[in-house]
Chimera marker file (.cmm) of the C-alpha trace (Angstrom):
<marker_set name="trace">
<marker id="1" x="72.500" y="4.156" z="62.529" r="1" g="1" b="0" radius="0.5"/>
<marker id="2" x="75.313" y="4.489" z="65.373" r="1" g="1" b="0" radius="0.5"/>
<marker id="3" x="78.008" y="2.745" z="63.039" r="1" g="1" b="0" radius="0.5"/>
<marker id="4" x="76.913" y="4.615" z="59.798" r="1" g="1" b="0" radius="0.5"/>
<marker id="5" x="77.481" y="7.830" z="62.018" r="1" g="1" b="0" radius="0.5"/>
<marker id="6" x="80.709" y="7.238" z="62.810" r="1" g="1" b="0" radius="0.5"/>
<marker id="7" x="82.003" y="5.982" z="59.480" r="1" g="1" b="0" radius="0.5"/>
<marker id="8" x="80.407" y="9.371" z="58.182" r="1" g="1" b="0" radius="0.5"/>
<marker id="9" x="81.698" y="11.824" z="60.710" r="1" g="1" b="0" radius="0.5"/>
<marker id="10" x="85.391" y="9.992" z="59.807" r="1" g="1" b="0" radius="0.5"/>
<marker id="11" x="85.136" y="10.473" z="55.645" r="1" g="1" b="0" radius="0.5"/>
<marker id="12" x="85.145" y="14.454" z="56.971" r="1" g="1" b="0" radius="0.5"/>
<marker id="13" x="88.632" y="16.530" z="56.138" r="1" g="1" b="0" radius="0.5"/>
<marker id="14" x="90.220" y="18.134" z="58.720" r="1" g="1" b="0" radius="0.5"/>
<marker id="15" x="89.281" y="21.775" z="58.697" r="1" g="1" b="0" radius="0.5"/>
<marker id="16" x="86.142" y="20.768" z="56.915" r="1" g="1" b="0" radius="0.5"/>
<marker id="17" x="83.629" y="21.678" z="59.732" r="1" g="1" b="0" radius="0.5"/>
<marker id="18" x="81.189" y="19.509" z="62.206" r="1" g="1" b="0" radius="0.5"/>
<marker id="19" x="78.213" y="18.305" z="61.894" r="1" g="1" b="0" radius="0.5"/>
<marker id="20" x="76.071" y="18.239" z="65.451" r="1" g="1" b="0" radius="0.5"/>
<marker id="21" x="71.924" y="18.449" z="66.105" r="1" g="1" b="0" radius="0.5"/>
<marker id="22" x="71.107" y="21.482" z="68.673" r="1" g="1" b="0" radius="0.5"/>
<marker id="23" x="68.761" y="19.130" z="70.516" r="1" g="1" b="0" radius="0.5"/>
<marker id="24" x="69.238" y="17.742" z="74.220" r="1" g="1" b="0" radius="0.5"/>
<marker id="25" x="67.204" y="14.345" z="72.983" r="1" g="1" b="0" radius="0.5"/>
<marker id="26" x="68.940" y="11.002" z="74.123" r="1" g="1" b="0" radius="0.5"/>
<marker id="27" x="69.105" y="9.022" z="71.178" r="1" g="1" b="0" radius="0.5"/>
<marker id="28" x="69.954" y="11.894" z="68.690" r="1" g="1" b="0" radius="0.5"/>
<marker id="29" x="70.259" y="9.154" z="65.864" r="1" g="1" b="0" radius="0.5"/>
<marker id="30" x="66.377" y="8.787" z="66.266" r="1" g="1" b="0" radius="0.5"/>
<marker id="31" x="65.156" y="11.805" z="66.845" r="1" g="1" b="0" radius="0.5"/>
<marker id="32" x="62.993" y="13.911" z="64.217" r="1" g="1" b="0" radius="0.5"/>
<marker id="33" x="65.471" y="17.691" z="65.351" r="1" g="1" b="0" radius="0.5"/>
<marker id="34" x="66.641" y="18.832" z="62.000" r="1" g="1" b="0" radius="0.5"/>
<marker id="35" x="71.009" y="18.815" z="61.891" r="1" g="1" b="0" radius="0.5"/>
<marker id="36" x="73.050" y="21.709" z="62.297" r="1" g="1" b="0" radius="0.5"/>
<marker id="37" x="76.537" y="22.416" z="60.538" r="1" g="1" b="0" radius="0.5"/>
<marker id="38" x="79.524" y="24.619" z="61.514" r="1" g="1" b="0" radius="0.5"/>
<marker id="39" x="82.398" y="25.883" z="59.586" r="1" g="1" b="0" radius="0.5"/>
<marker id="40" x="84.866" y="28.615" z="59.336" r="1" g="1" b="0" radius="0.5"/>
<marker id="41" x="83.967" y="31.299" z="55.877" r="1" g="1" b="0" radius="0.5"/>
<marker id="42" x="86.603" y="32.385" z="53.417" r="1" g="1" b="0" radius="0.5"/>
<marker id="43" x="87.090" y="35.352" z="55.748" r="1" g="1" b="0" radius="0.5"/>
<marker id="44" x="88.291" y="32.849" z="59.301" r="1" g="1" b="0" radius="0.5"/>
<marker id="45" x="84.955" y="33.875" z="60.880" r="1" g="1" b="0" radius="0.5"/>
<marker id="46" x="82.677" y="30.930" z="62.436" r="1" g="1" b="0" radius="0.5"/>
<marker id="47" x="79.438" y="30.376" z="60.517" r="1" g="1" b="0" radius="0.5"/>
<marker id="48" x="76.819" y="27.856" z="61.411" r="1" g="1" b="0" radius="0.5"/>
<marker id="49" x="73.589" y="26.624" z="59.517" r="1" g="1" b="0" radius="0.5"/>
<marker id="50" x="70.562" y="24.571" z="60.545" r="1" g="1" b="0" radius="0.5"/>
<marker id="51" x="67.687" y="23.012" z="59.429" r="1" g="1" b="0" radius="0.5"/>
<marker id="52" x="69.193" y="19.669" z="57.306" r="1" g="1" b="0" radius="0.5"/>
<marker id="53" x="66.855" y="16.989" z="57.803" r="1" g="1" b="0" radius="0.5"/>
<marker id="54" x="69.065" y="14.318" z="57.400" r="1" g="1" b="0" radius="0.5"/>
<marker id="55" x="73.112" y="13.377" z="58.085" r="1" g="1" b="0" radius="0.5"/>
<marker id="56" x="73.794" y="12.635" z="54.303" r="1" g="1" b="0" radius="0.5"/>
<marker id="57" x="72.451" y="16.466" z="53.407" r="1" g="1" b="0" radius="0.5"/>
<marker id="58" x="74.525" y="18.183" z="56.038" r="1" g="1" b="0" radius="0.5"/>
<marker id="59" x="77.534" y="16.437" z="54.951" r="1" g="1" b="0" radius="0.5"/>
<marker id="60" x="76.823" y="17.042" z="51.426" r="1" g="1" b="0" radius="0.5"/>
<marker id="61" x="76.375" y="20.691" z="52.082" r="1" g="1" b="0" radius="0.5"/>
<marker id="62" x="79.878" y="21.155" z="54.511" r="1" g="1" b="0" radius="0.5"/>
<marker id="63" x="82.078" y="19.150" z="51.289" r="1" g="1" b="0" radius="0.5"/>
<marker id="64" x="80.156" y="21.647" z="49.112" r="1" g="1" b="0" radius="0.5"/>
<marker id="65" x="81.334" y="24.318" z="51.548" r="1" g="1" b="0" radius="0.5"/>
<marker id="66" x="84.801" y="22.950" z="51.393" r="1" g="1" b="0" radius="0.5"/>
<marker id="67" x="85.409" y="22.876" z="48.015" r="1" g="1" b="0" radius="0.5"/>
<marker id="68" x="84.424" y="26.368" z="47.225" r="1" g="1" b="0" radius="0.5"/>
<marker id="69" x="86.628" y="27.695" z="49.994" r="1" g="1" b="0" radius="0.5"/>
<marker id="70" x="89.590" y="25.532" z="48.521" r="1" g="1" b="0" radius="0.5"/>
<marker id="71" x="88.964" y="26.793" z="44.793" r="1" g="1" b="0" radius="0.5"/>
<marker id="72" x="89.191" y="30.309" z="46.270" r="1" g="1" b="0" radius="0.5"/>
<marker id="73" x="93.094" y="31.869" z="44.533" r="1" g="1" b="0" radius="0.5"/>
<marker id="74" x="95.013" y="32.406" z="47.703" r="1" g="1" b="0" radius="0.5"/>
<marker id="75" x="95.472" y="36.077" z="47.299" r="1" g="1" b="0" radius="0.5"/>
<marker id="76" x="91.916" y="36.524" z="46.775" r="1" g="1" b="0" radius="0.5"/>
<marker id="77" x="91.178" y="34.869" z="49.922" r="1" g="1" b="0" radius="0.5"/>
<marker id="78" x="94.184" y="36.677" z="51.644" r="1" g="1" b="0" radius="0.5"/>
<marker id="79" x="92.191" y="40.212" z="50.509" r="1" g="1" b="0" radius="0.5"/>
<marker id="80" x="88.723" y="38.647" z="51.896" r="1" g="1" b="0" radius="0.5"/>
<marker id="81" x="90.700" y="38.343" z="55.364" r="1" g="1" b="0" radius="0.5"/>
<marker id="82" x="92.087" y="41.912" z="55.218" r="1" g="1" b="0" radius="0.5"/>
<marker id="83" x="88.809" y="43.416" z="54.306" r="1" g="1" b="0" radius="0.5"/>
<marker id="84" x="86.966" y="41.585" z="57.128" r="1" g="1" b="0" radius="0.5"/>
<marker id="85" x="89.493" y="43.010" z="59.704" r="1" g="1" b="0" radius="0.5"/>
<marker id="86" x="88.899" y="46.867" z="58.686" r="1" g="1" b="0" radius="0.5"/>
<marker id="87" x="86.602" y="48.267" z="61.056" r="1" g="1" b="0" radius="0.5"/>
<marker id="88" x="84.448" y="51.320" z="59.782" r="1" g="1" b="0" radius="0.5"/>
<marker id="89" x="84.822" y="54.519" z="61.757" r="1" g="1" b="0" radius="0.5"/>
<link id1="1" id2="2" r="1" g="1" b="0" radius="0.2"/>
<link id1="2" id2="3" r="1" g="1" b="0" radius="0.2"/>
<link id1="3" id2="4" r="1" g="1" b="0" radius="0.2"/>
<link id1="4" id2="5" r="1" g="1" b="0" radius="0.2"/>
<link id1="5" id2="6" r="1" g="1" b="0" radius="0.2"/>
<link id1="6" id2="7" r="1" g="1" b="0" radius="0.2"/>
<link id1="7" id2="8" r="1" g="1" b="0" radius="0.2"/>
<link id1="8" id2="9" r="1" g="1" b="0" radius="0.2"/>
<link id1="9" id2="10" r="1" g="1" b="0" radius="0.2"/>
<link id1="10" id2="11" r="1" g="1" b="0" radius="0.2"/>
<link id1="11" id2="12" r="1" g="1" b="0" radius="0.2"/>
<link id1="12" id2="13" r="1" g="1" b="0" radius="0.2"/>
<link id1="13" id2="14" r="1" g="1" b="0" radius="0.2"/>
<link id1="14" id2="15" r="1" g="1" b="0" radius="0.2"/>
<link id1="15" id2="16" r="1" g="1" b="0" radius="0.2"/>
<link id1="16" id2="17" r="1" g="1" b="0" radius="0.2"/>
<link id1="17" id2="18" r="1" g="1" b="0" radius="0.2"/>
<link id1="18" id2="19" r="1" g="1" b="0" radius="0.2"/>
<link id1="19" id2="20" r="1" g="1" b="0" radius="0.2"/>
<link id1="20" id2="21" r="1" g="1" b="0" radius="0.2"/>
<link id1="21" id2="22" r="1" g="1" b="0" radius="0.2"/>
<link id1="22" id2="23" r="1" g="1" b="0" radius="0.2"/>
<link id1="23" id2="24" r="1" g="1" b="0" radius="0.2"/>
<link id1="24" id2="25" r="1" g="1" b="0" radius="0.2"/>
<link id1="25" id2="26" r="1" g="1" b="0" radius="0.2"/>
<link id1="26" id2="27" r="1" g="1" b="0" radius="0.2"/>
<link id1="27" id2="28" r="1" g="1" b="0" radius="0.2"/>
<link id1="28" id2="29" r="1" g="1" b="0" radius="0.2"/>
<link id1="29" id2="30" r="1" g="1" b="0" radius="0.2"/>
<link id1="30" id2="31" r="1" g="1" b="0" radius="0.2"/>
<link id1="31" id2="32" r="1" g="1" b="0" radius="0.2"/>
<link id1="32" id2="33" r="1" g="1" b="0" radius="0.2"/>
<link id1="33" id2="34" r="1" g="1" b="0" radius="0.2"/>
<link id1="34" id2="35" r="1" g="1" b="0" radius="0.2"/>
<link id1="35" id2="36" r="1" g="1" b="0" radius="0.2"/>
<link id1="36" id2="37" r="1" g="1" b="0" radius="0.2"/>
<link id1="37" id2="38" r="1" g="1" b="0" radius="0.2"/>
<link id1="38" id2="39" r="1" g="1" b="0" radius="0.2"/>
<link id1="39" id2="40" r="1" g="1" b="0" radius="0.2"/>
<link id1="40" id2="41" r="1" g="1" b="0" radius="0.2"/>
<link id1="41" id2="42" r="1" g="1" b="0" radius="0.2"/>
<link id1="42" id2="43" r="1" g="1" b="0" radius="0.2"/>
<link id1="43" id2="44" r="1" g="1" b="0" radius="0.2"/>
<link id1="44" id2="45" r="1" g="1" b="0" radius="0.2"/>
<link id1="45" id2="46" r="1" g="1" b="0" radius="0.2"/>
<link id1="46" id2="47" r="1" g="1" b="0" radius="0.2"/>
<link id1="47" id2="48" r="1" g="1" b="0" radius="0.2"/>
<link id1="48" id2="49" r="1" g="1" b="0" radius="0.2"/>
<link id1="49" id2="50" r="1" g="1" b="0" radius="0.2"/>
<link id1="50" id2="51" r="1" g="1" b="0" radius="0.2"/>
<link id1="51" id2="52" r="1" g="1" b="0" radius="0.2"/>
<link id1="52" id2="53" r="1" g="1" b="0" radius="0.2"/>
<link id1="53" id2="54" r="1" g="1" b="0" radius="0.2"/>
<link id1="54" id2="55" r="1" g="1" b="0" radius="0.2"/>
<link id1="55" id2="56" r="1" g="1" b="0" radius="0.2"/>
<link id1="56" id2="57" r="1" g="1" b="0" radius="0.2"/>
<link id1="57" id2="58" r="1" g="1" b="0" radius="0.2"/>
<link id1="58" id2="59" r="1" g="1" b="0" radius="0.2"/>
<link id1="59" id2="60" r="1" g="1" b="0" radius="0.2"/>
<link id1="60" id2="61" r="1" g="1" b="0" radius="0.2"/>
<link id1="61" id2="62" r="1" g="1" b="0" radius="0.2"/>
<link id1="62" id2="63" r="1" g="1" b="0" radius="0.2"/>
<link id1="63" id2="64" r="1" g="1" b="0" radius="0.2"/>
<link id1="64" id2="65" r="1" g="1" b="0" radius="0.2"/>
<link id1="65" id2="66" r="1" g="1" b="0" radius="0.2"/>
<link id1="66" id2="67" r="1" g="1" b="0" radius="0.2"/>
<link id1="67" id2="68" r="1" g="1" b="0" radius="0.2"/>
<link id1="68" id2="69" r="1" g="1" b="0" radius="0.2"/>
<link id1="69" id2="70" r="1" g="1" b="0" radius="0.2"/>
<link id1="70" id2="71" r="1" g="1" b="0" radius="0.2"/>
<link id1="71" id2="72" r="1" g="1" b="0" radius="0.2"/>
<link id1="72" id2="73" r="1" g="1" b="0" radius="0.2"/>
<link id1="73" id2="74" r="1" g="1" b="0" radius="0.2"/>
<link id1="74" id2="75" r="1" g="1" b="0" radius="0.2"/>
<link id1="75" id2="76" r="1" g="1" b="0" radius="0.2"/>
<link id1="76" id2="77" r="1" g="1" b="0" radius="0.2"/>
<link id1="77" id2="78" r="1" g="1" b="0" radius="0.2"/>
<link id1="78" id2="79" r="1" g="1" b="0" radius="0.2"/>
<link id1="79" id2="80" r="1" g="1" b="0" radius="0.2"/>
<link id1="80" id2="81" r="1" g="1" b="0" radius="0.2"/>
<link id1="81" id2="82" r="1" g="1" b="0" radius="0.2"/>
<link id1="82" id2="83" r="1" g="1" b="0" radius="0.2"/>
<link id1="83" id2="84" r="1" g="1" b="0" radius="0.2"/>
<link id1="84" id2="85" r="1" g="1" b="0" radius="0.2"/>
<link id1="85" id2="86" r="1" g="1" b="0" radius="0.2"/>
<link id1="86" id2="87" r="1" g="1" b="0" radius="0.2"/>
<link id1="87" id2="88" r="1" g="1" b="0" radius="0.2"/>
<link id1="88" id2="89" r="1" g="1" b="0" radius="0.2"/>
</marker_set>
């Protein structure tokens, strides 16, 4: 399971996210913890998503993830970022 790991974690894009558990378990390859996923939203802001039982799903979900973001029109995405900085007062 080590090697299919690491030839997983390496098929991720740059800027695509990370894939982690939340456990403190010493063989996390084994153990039954559920994975965890963390990525940045169309808006820049940090999100992050558990309960993926297995590597394949939370890998599936963060290229999912990816692709949206990317098939967002730039200016659209540019207008997500502006409204997310206005504060309400």
């Amino acid at each position: 399971m080590g090697q299919e790991t690491r030839t997983l974690a390496t098929q991720l894009i740059r800027g695509m996210g990370s894939f982690f558990k939340l456990c403190a378990c010493s063989r996390q390859s084994r153990c039954p913890h559920p994975y965890a996923i963390r990525y940045r939203d169309a808006t820049g802001r940090q999100v992050e998503e558990t309960g993926y039982s297995t590597l394949p799903a939370a890998v599936e979900q963060l290229a999912k993830i990816y692709t949206e973001k990317r098939d967002i029109p730039r200016q659209q995405a540019d207008l997500k970022r502006q409204i997310a900085k206005q504060r309400f007062g």
